[in-house]
DSSP file (Angstrom, degrees, kcal/mol; ACC not computed):
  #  RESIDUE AA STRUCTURE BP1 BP2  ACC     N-H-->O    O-->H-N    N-H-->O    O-->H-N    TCO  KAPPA ALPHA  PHI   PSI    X-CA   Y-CA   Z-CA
    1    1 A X              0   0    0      0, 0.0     2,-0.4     0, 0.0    39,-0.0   0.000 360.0 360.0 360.0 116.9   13.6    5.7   11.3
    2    2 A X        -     0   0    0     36,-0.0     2,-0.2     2,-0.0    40,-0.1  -0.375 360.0-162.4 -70.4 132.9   14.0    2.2   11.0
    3    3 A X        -     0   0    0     -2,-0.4     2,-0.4    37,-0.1    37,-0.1  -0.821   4.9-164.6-105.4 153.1   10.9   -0.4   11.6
    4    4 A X        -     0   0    0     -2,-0.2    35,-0.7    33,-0.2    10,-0.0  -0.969  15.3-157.4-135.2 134.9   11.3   -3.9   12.2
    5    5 A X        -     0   0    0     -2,-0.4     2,-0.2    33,-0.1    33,-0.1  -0.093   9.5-175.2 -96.6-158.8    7.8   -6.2   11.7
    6    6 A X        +     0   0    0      2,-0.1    31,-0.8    29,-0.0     2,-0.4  -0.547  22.5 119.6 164.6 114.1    7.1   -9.3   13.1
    7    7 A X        -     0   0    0     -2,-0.2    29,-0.1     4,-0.1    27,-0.0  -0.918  66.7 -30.2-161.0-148.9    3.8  -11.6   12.5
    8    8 A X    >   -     0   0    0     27,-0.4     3,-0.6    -2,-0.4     5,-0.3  -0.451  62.0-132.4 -57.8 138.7    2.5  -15.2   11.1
    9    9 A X  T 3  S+     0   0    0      1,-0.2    -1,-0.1     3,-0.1     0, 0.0   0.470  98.2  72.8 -62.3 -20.8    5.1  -16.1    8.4
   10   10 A X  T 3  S+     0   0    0      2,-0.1     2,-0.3    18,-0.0    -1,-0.2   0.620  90.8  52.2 -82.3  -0.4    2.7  -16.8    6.3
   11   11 A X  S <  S-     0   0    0     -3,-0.6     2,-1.6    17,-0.1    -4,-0.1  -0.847  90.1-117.3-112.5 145.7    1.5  -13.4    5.5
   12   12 A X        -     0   0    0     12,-0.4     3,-0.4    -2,-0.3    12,-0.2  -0.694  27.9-179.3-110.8 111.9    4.3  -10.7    4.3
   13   13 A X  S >  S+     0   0    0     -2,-1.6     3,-1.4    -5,-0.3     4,-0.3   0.707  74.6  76.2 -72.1 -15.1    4.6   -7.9    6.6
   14   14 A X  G >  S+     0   0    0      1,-0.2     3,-4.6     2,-0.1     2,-1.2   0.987  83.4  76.8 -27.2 -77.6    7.4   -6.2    4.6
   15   15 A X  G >  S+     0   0    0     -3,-0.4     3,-0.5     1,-0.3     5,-0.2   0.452  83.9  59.7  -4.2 -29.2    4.4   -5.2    2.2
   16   16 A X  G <  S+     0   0    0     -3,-1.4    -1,-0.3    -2,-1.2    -2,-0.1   0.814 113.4  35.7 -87.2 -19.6    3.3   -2.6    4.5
   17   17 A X  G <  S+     0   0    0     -3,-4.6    -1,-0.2    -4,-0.3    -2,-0.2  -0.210  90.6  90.8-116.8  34.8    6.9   -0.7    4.1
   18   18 A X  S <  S-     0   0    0     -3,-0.5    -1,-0.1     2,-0.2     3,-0.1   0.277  83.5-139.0-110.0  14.0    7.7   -1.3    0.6
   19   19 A X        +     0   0    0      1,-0.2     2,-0.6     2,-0.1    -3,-0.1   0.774  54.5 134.0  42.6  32.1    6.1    1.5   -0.3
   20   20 A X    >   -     0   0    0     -5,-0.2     3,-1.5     1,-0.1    -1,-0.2  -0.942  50.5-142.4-106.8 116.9    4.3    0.0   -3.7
   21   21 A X  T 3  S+     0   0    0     -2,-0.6    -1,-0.1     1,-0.2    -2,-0.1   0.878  98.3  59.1 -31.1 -51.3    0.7    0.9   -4.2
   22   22 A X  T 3  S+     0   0    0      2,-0.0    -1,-0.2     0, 0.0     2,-0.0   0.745  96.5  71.9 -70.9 -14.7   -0.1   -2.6   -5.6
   23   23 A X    <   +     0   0    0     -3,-1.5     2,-0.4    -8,-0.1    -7,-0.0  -0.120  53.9 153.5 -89.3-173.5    1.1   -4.6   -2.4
   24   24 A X        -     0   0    0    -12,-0.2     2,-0.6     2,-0.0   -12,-0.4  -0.968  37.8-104.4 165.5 160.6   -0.4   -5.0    1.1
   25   25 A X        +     0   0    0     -2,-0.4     2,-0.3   -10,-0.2    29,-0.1  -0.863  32.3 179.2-108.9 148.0   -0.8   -7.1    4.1
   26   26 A X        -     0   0    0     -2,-0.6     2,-0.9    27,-0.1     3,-0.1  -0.960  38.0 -92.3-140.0 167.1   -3.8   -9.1    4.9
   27   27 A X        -     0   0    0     -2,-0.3     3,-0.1     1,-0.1     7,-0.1  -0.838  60.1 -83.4 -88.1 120.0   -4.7  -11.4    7.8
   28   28 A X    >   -     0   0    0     -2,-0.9     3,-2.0     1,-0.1     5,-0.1   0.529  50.3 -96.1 -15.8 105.7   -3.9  -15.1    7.2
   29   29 A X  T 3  S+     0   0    0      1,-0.2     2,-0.4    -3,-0.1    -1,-0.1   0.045 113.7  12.8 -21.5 136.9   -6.3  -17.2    5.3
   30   30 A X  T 3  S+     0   0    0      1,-0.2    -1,-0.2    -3,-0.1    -2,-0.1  -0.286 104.6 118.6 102.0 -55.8   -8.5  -19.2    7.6
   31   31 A X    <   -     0   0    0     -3,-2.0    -1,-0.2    -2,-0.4     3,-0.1  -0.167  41.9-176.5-129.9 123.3   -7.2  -16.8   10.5
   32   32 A X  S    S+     0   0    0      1,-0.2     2,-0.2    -3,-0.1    -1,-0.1   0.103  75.2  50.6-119.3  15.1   -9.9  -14.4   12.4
   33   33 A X        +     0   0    0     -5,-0.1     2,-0.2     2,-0.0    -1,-0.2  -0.625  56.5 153.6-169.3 128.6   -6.9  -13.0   14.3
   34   34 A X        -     0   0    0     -2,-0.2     2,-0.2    -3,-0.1    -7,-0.1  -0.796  21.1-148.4-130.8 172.6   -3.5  -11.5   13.9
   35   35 A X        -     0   0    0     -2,-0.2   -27,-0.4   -29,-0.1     2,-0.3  -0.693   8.9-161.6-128.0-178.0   -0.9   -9.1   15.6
   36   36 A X        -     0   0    0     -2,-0.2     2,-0.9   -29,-0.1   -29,-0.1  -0.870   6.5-156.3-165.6 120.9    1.8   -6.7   13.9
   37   37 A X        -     0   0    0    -31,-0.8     2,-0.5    -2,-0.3   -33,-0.2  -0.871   8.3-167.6-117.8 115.6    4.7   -5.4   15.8
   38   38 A X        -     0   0    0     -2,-0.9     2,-0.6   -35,-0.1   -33,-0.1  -0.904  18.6-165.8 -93.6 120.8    6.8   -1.8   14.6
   39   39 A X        -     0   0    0    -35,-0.7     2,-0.1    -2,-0.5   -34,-0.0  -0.936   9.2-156.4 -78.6  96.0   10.1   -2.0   16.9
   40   40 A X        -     0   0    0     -2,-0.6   -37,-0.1     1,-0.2     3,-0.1  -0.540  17.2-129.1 -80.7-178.0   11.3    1.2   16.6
   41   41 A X  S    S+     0   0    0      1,-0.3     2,-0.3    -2,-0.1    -1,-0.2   0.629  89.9  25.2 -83.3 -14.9   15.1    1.9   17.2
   42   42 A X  S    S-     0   0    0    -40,-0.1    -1,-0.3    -3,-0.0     2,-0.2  -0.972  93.9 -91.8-154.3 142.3   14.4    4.5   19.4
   43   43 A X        -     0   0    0     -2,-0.3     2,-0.3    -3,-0.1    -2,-0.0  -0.541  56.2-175.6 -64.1 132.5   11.8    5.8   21.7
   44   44 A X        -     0   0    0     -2,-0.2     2,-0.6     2,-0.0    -4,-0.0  -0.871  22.8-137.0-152.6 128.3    9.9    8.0   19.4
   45   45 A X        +     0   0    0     -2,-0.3     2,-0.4     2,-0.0    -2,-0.0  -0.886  32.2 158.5-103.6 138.1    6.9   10.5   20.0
   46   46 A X        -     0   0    0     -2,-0.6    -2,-0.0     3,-0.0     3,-0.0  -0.987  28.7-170.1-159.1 145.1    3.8   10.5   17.4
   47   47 A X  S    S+     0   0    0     -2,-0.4     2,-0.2     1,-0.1    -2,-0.0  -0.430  76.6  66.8-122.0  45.0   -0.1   11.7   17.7
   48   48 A X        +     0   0    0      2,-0.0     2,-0.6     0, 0.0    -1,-0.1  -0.751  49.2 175.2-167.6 129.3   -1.1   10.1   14.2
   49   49 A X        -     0   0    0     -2,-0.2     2,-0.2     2,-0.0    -3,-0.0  -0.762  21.3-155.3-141.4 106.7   -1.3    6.2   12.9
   50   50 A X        -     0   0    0     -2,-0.6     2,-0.4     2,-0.0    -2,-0.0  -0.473  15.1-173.5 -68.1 127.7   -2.7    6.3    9.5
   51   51 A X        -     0   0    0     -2,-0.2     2,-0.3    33,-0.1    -2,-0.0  -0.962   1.5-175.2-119.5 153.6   -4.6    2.4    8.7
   52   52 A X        -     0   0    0     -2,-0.4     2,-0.1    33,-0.0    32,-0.1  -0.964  14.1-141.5-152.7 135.8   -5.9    1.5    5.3
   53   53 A X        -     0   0    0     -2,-0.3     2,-0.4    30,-0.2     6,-0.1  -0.438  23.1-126.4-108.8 174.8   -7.9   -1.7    4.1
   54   54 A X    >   -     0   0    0      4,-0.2     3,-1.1   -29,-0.1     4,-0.1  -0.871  38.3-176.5 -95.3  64.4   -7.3   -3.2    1.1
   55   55 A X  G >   +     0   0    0     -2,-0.4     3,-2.3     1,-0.3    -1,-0.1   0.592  68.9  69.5 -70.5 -13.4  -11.4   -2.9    0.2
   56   56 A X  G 3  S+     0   0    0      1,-0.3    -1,-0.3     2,-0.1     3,-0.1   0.303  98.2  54.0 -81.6  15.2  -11.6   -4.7   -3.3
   57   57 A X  G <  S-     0   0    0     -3,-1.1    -1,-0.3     1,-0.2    -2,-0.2   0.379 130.2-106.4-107.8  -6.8  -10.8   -8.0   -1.3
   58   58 A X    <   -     0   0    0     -3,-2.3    -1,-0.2    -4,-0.1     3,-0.2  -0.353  43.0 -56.1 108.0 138.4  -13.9   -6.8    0.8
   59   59 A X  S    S+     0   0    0      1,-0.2     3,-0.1    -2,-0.2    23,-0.0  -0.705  70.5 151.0 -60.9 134.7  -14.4   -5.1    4.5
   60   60 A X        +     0   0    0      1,-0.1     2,-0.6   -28,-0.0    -1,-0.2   0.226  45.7  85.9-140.4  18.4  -12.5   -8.1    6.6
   61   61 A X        +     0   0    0      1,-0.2    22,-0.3    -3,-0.2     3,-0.1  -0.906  48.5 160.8-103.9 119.9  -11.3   -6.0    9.3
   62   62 A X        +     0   0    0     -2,-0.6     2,-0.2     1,-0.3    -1,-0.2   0.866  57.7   4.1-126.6 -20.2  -13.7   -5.7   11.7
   63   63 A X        +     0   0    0      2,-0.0    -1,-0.3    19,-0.0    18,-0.3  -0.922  66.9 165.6-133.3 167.0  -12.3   -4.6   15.0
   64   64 A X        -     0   0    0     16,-4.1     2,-0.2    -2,-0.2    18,-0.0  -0.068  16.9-147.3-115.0-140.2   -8.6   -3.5   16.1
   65   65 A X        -     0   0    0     14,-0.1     2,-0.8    -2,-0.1    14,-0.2  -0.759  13.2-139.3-149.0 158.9   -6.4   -1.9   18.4
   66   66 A X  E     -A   78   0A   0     12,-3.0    11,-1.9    -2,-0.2    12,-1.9  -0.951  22.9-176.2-126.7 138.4   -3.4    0.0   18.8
   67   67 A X  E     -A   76   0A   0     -2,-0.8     2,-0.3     9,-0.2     9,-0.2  -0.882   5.1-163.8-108.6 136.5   -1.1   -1.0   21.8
   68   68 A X  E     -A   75   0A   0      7,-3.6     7,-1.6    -2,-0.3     2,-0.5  -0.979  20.5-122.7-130.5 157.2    2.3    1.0   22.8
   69   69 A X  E     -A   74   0A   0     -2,-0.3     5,-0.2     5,-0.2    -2,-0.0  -0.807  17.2-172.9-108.3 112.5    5.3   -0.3   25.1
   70   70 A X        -     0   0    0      3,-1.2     4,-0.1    -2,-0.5    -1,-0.1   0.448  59.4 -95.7 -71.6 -22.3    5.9    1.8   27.8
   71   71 A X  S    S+     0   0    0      2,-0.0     3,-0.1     0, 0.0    -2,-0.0   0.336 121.7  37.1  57.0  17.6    9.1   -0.4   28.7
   72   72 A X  S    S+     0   0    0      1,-0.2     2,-0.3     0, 0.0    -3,-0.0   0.004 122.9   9.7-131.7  15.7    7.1   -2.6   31.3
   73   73 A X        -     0   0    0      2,-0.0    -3,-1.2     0, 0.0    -1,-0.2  -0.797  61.6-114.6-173.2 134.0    3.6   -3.0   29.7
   74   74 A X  E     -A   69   0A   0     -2,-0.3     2,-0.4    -5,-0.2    -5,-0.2  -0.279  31.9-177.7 -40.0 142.6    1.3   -2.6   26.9
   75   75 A X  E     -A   68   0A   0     -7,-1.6    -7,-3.6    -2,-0.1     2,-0.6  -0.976  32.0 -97.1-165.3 151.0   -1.5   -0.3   27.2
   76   76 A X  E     +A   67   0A   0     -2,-0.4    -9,-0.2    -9,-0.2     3,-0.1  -0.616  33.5 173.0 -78.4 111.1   -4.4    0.6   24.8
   77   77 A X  E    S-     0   0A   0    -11,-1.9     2,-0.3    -2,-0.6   -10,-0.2   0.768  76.7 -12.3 -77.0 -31.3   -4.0    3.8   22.6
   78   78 A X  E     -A   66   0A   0    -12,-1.9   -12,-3.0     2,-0.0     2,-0.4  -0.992  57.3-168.4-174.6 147.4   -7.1    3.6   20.4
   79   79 A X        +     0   0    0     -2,-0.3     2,-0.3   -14,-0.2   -14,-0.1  -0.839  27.8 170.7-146.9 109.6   -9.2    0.3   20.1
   80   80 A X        -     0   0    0     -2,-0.4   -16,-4.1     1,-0.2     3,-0.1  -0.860  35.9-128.9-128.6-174.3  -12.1    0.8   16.6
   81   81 A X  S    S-     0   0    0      1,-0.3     2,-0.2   -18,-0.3    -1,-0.2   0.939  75.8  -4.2-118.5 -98.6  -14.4   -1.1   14.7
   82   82 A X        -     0   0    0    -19,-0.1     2,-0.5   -18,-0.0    -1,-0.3  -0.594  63.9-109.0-130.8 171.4  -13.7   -0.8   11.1
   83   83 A X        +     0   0    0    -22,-0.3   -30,-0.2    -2,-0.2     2,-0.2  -0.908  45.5 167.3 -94.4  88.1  -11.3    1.2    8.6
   84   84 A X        -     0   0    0     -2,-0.5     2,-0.4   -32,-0.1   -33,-0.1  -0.604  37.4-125.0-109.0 168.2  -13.1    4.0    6.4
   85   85 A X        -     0   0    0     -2,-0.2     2,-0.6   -33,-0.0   -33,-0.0  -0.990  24.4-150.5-109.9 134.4  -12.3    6.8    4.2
   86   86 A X        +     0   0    0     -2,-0.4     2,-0.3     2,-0.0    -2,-0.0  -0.822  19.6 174.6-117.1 100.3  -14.0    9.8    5.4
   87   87 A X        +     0   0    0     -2,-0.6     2,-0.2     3,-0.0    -2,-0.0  -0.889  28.6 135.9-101.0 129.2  -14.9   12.5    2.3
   88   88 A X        -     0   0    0     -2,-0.3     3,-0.1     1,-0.0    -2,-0.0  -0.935  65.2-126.9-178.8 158.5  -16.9   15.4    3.7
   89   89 A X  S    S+     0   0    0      1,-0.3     2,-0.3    -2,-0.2    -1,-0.0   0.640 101.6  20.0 -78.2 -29.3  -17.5   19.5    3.8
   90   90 A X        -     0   0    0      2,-0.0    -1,-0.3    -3,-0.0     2,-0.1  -0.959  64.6-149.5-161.8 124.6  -17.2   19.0    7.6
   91   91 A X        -     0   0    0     -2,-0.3     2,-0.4    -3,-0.1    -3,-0.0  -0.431   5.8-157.0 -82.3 170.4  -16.0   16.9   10.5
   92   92 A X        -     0   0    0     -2,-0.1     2,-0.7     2,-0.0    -2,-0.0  -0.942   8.0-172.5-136.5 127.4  -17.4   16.5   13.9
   93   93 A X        -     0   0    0     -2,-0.4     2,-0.5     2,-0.0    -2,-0.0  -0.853  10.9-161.9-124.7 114.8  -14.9   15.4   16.4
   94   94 A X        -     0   0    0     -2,-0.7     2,-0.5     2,-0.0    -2,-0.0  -0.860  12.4-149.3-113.5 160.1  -16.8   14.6   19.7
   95   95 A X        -     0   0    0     -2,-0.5     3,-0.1     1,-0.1    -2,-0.0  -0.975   7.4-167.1-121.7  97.6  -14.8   14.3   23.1
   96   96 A X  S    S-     0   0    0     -2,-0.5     2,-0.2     1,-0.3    -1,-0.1   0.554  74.9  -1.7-101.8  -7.0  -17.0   11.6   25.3
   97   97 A X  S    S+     0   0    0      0, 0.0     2,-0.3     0, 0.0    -1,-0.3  -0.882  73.2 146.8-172.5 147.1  -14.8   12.7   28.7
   98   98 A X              0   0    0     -2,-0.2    -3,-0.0    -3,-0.1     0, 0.0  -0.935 360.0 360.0-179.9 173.3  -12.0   15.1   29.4
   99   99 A X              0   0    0     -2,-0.3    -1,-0.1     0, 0.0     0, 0.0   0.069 360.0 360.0-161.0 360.0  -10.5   17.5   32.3
């Protein structure tokens, strides 16, 4: 499946698909907001969107969202507050409304 990115030109969003450990994307010096767009080639189904900070620069993400294209609007999949890794014996997954 092909991706195609799009953001500020000064940051390189290739990085995120070049599959090398040592690289990465960050949000623009100065810049206390940014967007990223994946174009797929095709309408595509998926229940999982992995994010990962680059923490030895620091926490600098502090909140996000994920948006998907319907083919006439955006609409909000998942909207958090920061990026962790979660190490544990046990999860708790809570469900705050549901039918």
């Amino acid at each position: 499946m092909g991706l195609l990115l799009s953001t500020y030109p000064e940051t390189p969003a290739n990085f995120l698909v070049d599959d090398q450990a040592a690289t990465f994307w960050l949000v623009g010096e100065g810049r206390v907001k940014a967007t990223l767009e994946f174009t797929l080639k095709e309408s595509a189904k998926f229940d999982c969107a992995e994010l990962q900070e680059e923490i030895t620069r620091g926490q600098r993400i502090e909140e996000f969202a994920i948006e998907a294209w319907n083919g006439q609007n955006w609409f909000r999949v998942f909207k958090g507050t920061i990026i962790v890794d979660i190490k544990g014996s046990s999860l708790f997954l809570k469900f705050s409304q549901a039918r």
